[in-house]
Z-matrix of the N, CA and C atoms (Angstrom, degrees):
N
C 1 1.451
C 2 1.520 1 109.11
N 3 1.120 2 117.83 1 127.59
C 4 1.155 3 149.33 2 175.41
C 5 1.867 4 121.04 3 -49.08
N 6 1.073 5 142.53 4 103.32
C 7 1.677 6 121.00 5 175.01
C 8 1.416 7 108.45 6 -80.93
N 9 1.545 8 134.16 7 172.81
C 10 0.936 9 145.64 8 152.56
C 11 1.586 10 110.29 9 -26.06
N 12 1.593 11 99.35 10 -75.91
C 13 1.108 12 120.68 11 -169.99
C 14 1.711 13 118.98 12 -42.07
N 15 1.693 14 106.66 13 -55.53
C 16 1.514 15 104.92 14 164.56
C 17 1.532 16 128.11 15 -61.68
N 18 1.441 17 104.31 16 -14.86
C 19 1.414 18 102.46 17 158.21
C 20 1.029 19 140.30 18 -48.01
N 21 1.480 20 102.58 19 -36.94
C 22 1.275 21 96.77 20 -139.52
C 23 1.846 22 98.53 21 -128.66
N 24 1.322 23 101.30 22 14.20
C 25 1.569 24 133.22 23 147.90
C 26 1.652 25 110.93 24 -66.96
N 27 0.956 26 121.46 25 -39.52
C 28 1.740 27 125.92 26 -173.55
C 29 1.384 28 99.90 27 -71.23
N 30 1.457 29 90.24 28 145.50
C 31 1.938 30 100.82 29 171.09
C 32 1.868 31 112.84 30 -71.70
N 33 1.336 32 78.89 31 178.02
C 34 1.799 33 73.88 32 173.70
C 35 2.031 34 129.29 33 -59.66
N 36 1.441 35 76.26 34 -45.80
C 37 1.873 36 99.58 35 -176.71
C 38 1.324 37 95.96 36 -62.67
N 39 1.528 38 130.10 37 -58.14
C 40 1.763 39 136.05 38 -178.49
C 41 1.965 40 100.96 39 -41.01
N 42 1.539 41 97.69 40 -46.60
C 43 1.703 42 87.41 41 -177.34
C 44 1.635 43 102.59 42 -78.46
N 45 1.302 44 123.59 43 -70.60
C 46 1.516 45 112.35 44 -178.20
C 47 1.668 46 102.58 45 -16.14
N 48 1.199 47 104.12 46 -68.99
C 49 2.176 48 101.05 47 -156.08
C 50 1.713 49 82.61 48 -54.98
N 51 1.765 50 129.60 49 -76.95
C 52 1.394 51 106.08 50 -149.08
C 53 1.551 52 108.88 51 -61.39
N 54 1.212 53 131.97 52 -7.74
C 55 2.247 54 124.31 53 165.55
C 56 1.242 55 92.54 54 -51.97
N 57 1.390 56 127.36 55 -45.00
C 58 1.988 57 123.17 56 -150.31
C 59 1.511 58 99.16 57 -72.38
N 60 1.740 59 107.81 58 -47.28
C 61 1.294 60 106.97 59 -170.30
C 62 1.357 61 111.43 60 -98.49
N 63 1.318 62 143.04 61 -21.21
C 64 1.634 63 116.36 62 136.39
C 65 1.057 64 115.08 63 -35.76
N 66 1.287 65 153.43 64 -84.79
C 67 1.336 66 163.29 65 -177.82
C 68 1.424 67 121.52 66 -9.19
N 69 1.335 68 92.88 67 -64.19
C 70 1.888 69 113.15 68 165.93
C 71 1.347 70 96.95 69 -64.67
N 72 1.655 71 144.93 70 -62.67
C 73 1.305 72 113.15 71 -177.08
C 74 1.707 73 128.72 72 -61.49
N 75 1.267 74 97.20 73 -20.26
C 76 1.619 75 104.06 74 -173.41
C 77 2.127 76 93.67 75 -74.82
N 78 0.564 77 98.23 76 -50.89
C 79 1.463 78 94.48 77 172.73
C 80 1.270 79 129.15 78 -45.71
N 81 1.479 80 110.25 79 -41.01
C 82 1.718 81 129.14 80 -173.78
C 83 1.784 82 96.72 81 -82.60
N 84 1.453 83 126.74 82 -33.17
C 85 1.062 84 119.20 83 173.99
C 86 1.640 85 118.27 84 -93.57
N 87 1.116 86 125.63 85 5.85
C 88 1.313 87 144.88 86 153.00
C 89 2.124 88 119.07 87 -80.27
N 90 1.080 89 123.23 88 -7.04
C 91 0.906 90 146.06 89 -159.30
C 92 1.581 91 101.50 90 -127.54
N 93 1.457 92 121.64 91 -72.62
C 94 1.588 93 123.93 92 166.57
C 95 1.574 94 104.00 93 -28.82
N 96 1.591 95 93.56 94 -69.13
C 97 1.692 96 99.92 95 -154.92
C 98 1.260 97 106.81 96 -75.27
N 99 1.512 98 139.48 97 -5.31
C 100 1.572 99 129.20 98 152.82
C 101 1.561 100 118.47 99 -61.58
N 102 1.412 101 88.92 100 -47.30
C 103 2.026 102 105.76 101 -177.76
C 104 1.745 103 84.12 102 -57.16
N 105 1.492 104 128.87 103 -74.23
C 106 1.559 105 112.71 104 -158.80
C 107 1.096 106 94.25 105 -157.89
N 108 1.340 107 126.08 106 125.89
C 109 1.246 108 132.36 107 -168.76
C 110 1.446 109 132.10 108 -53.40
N 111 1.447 110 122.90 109 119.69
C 112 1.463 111 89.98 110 175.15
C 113 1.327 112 123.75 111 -114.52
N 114 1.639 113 106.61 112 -167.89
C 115 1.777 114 118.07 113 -133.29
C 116 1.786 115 81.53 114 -58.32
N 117 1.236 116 137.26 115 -71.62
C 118 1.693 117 128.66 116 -145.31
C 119 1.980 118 92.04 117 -118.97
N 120 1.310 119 85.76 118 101.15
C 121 1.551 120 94.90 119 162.85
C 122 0.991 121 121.97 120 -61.11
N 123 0.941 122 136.37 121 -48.37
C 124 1.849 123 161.79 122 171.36
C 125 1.758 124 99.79 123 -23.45
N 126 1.461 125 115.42 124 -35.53
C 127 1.674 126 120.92 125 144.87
C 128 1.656 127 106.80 126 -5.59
N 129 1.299 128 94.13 127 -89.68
C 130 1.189 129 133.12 128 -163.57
C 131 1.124 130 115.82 129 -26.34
N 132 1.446 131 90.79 130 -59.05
C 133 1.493 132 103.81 131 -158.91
C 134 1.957 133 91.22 132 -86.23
N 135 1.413 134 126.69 133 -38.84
C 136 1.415 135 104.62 134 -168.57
C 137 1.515 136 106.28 135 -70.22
N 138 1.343 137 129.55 136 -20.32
C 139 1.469 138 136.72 137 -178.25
C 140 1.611 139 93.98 138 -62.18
N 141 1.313 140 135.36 139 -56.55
C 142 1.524 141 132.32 140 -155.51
C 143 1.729 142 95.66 141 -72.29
N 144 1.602 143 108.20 142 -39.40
C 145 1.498 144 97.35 143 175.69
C 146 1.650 145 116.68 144 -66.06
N 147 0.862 146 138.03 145 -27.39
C 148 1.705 147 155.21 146 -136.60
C 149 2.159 148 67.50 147 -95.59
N 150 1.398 149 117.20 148 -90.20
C 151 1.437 150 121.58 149 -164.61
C 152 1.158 151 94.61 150 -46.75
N 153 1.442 152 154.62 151 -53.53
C 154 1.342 153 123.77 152 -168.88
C 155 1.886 154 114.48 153 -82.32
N 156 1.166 155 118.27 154 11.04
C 157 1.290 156 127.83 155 -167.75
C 158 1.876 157 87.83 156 -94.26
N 159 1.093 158 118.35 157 -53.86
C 160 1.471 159 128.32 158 179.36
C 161 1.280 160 124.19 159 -60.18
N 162 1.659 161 102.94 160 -52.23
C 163 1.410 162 110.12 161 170.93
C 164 1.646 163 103.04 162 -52.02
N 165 1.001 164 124.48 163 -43.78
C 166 1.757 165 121.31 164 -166.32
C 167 1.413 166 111.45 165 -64.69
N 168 1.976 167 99.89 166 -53.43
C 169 1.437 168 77.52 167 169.28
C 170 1.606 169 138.46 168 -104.17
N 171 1.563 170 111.24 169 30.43
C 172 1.182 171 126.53 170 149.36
C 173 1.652 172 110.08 171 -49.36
N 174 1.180 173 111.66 172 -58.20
C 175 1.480 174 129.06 173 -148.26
C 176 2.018 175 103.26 174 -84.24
N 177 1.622 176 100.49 175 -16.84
C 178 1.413 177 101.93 176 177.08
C 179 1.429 178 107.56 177 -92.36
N 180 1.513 179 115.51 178 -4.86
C 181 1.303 180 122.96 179 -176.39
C 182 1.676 181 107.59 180 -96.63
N 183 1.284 182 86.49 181 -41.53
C 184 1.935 183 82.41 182 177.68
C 185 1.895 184 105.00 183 -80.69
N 186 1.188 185 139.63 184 -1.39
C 187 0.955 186 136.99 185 179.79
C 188 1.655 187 105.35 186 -75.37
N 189 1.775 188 94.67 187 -54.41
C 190 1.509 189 90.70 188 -162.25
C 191 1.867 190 100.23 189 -82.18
């Protein structure tokens, strides 16, 4: 898991590629756990926060 802080150390391109590949895993474990659940959902849910944690501060980086 990711902090703010190491976030927001990464360049722009470093966040674009890790959004693609969070994304693709948050998907692949969205897909598992419909087909059959697995053991700690809680995955799930910190992976979807982690991509919107990036996306934000992608987007505070291309702002300023």
């Amino acid at each position: 898991m990711m902090k703010a802080a190491e976030i927001r150390e990464l360049s722009v391109e470093d966040l674009k590629t890790r959004i693609v590949k969070e994304s693709k895993a948050l998907g692949t474990l969205q897909l598992n756990h419909a087909v059959s659940p697995i053991e700690n959902a809680l995955i799930i849910k910190s992976t979807r926060r982690l991509v919107a944690r990036l996306k934000t501060i992608l987007n505070e980086k291309e702002q300023a």
